[in-house]
C-alpha positions as a Markdown table, in Angstrom:
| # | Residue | x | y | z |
|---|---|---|---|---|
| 1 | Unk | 95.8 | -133.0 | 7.6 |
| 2 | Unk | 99.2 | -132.1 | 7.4 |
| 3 | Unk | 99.8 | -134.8 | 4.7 |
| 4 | Unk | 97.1 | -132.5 | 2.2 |
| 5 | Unk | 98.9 | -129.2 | 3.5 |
| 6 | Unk | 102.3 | -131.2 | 2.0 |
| 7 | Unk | 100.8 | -132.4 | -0.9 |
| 8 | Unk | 99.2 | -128.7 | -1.6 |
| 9 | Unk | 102.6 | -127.0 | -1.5 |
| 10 | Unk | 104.0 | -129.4 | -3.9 |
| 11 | Unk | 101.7 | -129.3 | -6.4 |
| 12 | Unk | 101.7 | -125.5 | -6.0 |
| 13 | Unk | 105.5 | -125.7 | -6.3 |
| 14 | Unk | 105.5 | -127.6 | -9.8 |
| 15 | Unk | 102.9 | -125.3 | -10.9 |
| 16 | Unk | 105.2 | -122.1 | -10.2 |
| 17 | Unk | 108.0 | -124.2 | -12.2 |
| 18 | Unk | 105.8 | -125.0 | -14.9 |
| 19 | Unk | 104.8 | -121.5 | -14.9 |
| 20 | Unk | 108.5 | -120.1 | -15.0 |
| 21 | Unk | 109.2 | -122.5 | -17.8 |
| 22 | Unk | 106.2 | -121.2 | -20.1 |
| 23 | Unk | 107.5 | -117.6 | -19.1 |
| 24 | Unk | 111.0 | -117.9 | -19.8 |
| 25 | Unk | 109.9 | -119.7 | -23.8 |
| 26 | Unk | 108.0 | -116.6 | -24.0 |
| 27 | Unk | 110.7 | -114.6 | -23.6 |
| 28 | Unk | 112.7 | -116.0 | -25.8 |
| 29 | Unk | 110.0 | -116.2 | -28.8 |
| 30 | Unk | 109.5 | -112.4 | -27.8 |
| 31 | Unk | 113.5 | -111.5 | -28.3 |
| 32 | Unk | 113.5 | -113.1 | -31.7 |
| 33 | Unk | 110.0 | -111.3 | -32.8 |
| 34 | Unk | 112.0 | -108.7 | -31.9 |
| 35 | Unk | 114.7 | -109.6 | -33.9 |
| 36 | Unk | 112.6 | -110.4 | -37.1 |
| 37 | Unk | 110.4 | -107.0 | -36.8 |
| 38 | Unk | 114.0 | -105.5 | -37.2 |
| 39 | Unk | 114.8 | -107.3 | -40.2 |
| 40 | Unk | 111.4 | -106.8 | -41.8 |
| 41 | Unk | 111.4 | -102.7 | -41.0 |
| 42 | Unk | 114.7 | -102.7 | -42.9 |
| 43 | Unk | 113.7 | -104.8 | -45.9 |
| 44 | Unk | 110.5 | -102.5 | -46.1 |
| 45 | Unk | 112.5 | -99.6 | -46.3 |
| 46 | Unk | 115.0 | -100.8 | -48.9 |
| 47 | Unk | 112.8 | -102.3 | -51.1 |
| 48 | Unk | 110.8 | -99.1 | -52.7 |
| 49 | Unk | 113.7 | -98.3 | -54.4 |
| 50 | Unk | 114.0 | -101.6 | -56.1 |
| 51 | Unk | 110.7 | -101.4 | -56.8 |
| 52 | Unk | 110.6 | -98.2 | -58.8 |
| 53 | Unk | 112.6 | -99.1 | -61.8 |
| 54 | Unk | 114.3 | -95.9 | -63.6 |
| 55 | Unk | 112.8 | -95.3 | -66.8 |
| 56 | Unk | 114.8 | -96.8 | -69.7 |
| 57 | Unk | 115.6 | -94.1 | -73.1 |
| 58 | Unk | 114.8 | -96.6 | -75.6 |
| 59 | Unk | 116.8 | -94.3 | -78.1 |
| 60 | Unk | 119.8 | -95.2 | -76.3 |
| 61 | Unk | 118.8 | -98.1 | -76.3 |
| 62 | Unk | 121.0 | -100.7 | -79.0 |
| 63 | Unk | 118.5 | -103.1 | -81.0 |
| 64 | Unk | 119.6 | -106.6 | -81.2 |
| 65 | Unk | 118.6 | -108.5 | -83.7 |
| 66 | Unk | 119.4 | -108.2 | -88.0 |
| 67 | Unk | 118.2 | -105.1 | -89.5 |
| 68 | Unk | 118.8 | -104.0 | -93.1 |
| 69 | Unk | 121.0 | -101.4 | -93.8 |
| 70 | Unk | 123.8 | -101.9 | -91.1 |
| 71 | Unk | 127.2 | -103.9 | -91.9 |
């Protein structure tokens, strides 16, 4: 009887290390989420800017291109 009692901590003891293993993956995918959600709140917040273009004056604008009347 003593032989299963063994045999039951053992297999008890590979499943804590398993366990530990698994947790400390998670923990590490969790820091660099962590990481990444940083990165993507700050790209969020610079990119409206970029998106809204300032309105161009075409007046000021120079024309390329030939047009009659200019030397």
């Amino acid at each position: 009887m003593s032989l299963y009692l063994v045999r039951a901590f053992v297999q008890m003891r590979e499943a804590l290390l398993a366990n530990a293993t698994m947790l400390q993956r998670l923990a590490e995918i969790a820091g660099r989420l962590c990481e990444h959600d940083s990165v993507l709140r700050e790209v969020v917040e610079r990119l409206p800017p970029l998106l809204d273009a300032p309105a161009v004056d075409d007046a000021k604008k120079p024309k390329i291109g030939f047009h009659r009347g200019h030397r």
